[in-house]
C-alpha positions in Angstrom: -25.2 97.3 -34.5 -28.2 99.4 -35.3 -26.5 102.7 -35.3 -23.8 100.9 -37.8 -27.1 100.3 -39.6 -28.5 103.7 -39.7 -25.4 105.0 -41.0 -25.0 102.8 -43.8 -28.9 103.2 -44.8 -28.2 107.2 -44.5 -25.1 106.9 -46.8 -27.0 104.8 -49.1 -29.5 107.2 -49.5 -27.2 110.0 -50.1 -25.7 108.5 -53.1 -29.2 107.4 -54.2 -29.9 110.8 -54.4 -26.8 112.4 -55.6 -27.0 109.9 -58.7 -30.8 111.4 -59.1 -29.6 115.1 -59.0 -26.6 114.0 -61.2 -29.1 112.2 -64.0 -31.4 115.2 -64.0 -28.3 118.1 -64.6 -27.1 116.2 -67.1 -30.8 115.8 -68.7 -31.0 119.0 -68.7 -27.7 120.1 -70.0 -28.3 118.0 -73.1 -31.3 119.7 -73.7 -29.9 122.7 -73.9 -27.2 121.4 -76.1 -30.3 120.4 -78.5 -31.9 123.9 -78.4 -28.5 125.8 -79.1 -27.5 123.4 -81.9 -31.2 123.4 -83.5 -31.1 127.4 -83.0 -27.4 127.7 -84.7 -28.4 124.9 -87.6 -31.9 126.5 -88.6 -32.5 128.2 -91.4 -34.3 131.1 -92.1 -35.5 133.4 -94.8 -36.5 136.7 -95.4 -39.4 138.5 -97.3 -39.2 139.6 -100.1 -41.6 142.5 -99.5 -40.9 144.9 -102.5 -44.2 145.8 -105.0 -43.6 147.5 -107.9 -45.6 151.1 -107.7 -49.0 150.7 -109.8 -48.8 153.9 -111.9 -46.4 153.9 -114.6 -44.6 157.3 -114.9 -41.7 156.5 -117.6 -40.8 153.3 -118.8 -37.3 152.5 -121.5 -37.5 148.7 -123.7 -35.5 151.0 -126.6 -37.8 149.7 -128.9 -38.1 153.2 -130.6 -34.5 152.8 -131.4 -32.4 150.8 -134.2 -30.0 148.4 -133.1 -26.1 150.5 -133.7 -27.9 153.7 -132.4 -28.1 156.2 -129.6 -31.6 155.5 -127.9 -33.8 158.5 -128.3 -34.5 160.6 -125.5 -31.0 160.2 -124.0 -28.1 162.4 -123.4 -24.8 161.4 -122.6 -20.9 162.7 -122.4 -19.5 159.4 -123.9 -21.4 156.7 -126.4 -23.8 154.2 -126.0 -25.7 151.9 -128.5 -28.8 149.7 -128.8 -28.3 146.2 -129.5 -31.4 143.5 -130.1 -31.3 140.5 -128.2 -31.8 136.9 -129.4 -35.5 136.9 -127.7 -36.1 140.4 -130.0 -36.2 142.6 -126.6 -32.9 145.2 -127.2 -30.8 146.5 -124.6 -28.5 149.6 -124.1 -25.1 148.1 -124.8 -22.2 150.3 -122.0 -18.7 150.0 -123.0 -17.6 153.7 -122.2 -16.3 155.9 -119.6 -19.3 158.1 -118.9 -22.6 159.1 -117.8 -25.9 158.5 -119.0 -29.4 160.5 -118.4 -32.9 159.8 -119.4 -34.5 162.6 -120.6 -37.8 161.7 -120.0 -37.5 161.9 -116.1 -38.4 164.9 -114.8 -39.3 164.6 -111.1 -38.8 162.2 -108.9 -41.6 161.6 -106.3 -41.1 161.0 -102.7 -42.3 157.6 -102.6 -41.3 155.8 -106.1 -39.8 152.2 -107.4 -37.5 152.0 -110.1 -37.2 148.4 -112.1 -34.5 147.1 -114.7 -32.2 144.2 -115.5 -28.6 144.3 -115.7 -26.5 142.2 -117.4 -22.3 142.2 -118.3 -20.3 140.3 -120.4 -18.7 136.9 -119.5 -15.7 137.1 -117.1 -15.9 140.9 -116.3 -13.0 142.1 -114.9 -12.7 143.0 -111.4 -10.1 146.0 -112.3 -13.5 147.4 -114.2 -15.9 150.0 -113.2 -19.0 148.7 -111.4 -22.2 149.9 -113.1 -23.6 153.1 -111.4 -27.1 154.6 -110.7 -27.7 157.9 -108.9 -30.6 160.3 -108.3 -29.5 163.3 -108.2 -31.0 166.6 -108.0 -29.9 169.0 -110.7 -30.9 172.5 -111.7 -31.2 171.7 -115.4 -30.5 168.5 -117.3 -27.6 169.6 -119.2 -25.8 169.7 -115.6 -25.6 165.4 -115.3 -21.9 165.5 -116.8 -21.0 167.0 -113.2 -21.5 163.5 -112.2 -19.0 161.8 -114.2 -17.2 159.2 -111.7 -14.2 161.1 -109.6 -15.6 164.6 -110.8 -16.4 166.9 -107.8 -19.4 168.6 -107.5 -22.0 170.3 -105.2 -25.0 168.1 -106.2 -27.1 165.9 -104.0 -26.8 162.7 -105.3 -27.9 159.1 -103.2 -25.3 156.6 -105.6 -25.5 152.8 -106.0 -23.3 151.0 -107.8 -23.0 146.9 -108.7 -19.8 145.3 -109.7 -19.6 141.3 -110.8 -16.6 140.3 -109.4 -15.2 141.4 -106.2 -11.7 141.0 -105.1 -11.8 137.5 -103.8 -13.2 136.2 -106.9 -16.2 134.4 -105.0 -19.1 136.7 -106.4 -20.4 140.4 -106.7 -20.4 143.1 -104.7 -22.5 146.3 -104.2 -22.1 149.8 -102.5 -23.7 153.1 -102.0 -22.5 156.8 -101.5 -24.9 159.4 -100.0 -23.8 162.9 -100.7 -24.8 166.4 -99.2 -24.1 169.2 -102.0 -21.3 166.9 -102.9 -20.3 166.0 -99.8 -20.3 162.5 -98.7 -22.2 161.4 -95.9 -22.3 157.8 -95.6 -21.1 154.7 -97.9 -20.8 151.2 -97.1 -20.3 148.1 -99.4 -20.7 144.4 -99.3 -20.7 140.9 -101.5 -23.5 139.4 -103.1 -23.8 136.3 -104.6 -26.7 137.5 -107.1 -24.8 139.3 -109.8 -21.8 137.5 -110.0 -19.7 137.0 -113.9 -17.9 133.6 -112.7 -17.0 132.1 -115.7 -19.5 133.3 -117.9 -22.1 136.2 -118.1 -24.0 137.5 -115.3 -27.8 138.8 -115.4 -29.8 140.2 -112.2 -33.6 141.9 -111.7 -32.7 145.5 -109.8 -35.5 146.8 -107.7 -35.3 150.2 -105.9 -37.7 151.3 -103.4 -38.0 154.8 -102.2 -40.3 156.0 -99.4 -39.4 159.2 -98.8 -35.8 159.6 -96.7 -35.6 154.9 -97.1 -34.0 153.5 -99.8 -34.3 149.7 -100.3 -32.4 147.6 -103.1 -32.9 144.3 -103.5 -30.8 142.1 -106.6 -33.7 139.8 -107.8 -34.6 138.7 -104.7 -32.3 139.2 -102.1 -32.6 142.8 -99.9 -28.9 144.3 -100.4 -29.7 147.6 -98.9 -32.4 149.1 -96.5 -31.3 152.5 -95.3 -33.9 154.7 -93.2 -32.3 157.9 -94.1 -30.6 157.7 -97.8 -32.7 160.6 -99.0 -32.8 164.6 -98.1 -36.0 165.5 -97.0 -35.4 169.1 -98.3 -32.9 167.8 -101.6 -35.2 168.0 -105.0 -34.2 164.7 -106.1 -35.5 164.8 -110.1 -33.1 162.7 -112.2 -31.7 159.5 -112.7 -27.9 159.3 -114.0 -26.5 156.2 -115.4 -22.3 155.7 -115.0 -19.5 153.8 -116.0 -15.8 155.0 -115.4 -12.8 152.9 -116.9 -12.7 149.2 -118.1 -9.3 147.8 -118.4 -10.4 145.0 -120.8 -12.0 145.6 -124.0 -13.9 142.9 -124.0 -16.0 144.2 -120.7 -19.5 145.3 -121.7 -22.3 146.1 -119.7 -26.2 145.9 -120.9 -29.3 147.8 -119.8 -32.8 146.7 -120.2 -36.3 146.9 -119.3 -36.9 150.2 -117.2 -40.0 151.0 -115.5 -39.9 154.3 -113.4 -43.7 153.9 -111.2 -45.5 155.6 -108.1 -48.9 154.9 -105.8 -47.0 152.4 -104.1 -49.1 149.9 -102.8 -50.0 150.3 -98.6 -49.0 146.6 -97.8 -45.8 147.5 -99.4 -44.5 150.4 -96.8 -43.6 148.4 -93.7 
């Protein structure tokens, strides 16, 4: 009788402690349920770390221009013309296959920001050429034609480029070509909601960062690019070239605005 007793005191303790062991998996299991859904729900956001470079070396509003005319200080192989906007600031209106150089750039340093806005008519057309901007290094100004879009060349050239509608029709995209006396290196592209014609116009705040081989390009405030090795250390990078190549709609315009070309960036700013 008391061994019968035992036993049943033994297997009641067993299951006593089987339910424990059972309870405390399955405590723990939950939890890390909770910490993998809070990790894969949270949000986060990143910095945006870029700071304009505080000394001014050539700046473009077009104010020196009349609206229906070539801005001065500007060369191009196609035609461009100055238009005033309804807030009295003017803009370089783009409609034409071509490329576009300020004159008044001479040098680029090794550790420079460049600034402007971009805008494009409503509904651009994704068949259209995306708006270009490349640094190039050329032996004399008169040589920027080489850069036309599909023209080959033996320039070094880092190229970005921003286009309003990509092929899914769900916002902008953006891409970059990195090229060795013409020859390409690297290029990548990718969507952005940022510049993005859907239905109507689209506007965005370009900011480029150069610190001496990095590039960073961020649309307003979003980082699109961040490569640690975009520029030639030994390349004499010392223009800026402006591009369009064909638009299949007439209606498909792109405006320029607001350029400010700076150095002596700041030391919080190279991380």
């Amino acid at each position: 009788m008391q061994i019968q007793f035992l036993k049943i005191l033994k297997l009641t303790l067993l299951v006593i402690v089987v339910g424990c062991l059972l309870q405390s998996c399955s405590s723990i299991n939950a939890g890390i349920v909770k910490e993998v859904v809070a990790r894969s729900t949270g949000t986060s956001k990143s910095k945006f770390d870029f700071i304009a470079g505080e000394k001014l070396l050539w700046s473009e509003n077009f104010q020196g221009t009349f609206a229906g005319n070539f801005p001065k200080g500007w060369n191009t192989n196609a035609t461009a013309e100055v238009v005033d906007n309804e807030d009295k600031t003017k803009a370089l209106l783009l409609t034409k296959d071509g490329v576009y150089i300020p004159l008044g750039v001479t040098n680029l340093a090794a550790e420079f920001t460049l600034q402007f806005d971009l805008s494009c008519s409503s509904n651009y057309s994704y068949y259209s050429s995306p708006f270009q901007v490349m640094f190039a290094s050329l032996a004399s100004k008169k040589e920027f034609t080489v850069l036309k879009q599909y023209n080959p060349h033996n320039k070094d050239v880092v190229k970005l480029w921003l286009h309003p509608h990509n092929a899914a029709s769900n916002g902008g995209y953006s891409g970059y070509e990195l090229l060795e006396k013409g020859v390409k290196q690297s290029s990548n592209e990718g969507n952005t909601s940022q510049f993005f014609a859907d239905g109507g116009s689209a506007s965005v705040k370009v900011s480029i960062c150069r610190e001496k081989q990095r590039l960073r390009v961020y649309l307003n405030e979003e980082k699109i690019w961040d490569l640690p090795q975009a520029f030639d250390q030994t390349a004499n990078y010392n223009s800026i070239v402006f591009g369009i190549s064909h638009l299949v709609d007439h209606t498909g315009k792109y405006y320029l605005s607001n350029l400010k070309l700076a150095t002596d960036i700041p030391q919080k700013e190279k991380n």
